[in-house]
N, C-alpha and C positions, 0 to 999 in steps of 0.2 A: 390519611391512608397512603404505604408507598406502592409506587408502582410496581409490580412484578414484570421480571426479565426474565427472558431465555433466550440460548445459543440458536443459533440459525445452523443446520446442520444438511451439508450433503457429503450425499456415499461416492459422489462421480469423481473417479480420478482429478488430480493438479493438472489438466494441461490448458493453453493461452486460452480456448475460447471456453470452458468451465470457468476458469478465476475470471474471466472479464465478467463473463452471467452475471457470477457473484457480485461481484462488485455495485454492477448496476442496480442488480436487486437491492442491496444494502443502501446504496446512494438513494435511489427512488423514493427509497421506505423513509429518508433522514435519520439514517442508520448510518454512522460511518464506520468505518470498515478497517480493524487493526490488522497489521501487517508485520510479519517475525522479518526483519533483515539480517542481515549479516550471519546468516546459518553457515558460508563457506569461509567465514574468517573475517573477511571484510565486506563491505559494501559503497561502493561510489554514490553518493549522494551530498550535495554541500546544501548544508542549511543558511538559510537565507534568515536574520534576525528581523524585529520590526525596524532596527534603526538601519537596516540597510547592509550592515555587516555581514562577512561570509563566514562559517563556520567548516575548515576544509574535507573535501569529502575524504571518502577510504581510511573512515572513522567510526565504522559501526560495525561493533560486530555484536553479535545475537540483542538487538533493538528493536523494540517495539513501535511503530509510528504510525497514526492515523491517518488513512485513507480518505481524501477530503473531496476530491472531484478524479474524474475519470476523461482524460482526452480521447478517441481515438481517431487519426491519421490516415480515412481511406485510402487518399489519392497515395500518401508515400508510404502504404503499411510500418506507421509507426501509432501503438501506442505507452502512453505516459499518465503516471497516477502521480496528484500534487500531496502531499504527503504535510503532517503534520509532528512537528518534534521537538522538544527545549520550545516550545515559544516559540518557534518561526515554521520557517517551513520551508521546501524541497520540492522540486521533480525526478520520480524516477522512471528511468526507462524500464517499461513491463516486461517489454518482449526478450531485453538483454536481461535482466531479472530473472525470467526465466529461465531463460537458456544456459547461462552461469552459474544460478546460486538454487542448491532444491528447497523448494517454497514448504517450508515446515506448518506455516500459522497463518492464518487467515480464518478472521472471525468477525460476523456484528453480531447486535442484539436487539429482538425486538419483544 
């Protein structure tokens, strides 16, 4: 038998504390959580290989990459989502994320 899926869907505006919800809910669920980058042309993010190697950022544009853990930064109002992509993976900063780039895709499934 396969498993049936569906979109996890809300109506509430993109702003920083909506997408973080999300995210947690997603993560909570072990549901990770896809991410559209590079909607403004580019994207800063450098992917980290398994062997160590860096893959240089302001290299993505319209890129899909999995959302794998969620930091968030009380003390220094920073937070950062580690991201999964080609095989390795990345941190991006959320909050410059936001502020820069308008977040088009954000999606799990449960």
């Amino acid at each position: 038998m396969v498993a049936e899926h569906h979109v996890v869907r809300r109506e509430d505006p993109y702003n920083g504390k909506n997408i973080i919800n999300y995210i947690t809910e997603g993560l909570e669920k072990d549901s990770p959580v896809a991410m559209l980058i590079g909607t403004s042309g580019s994207s800063d993010v450098t992917i980290i290989e398994p062997d160590g190697s860096k893959y240089p950022g302001n290299s993505f544009e319209l890129h899909w990459v999995t959302i794998t853990e969620l930091e968030i930064d009380e003390l220094n109002k920073k937070t950062k989502v580690k991201v999964s992509s080609w095989g390795g993976w990345g941190e991006v900063d959320l909050d410059n994320y936001i502020k820069n780039e308008p977040l088009k895709g954000l999606v799990y499934f449960e």
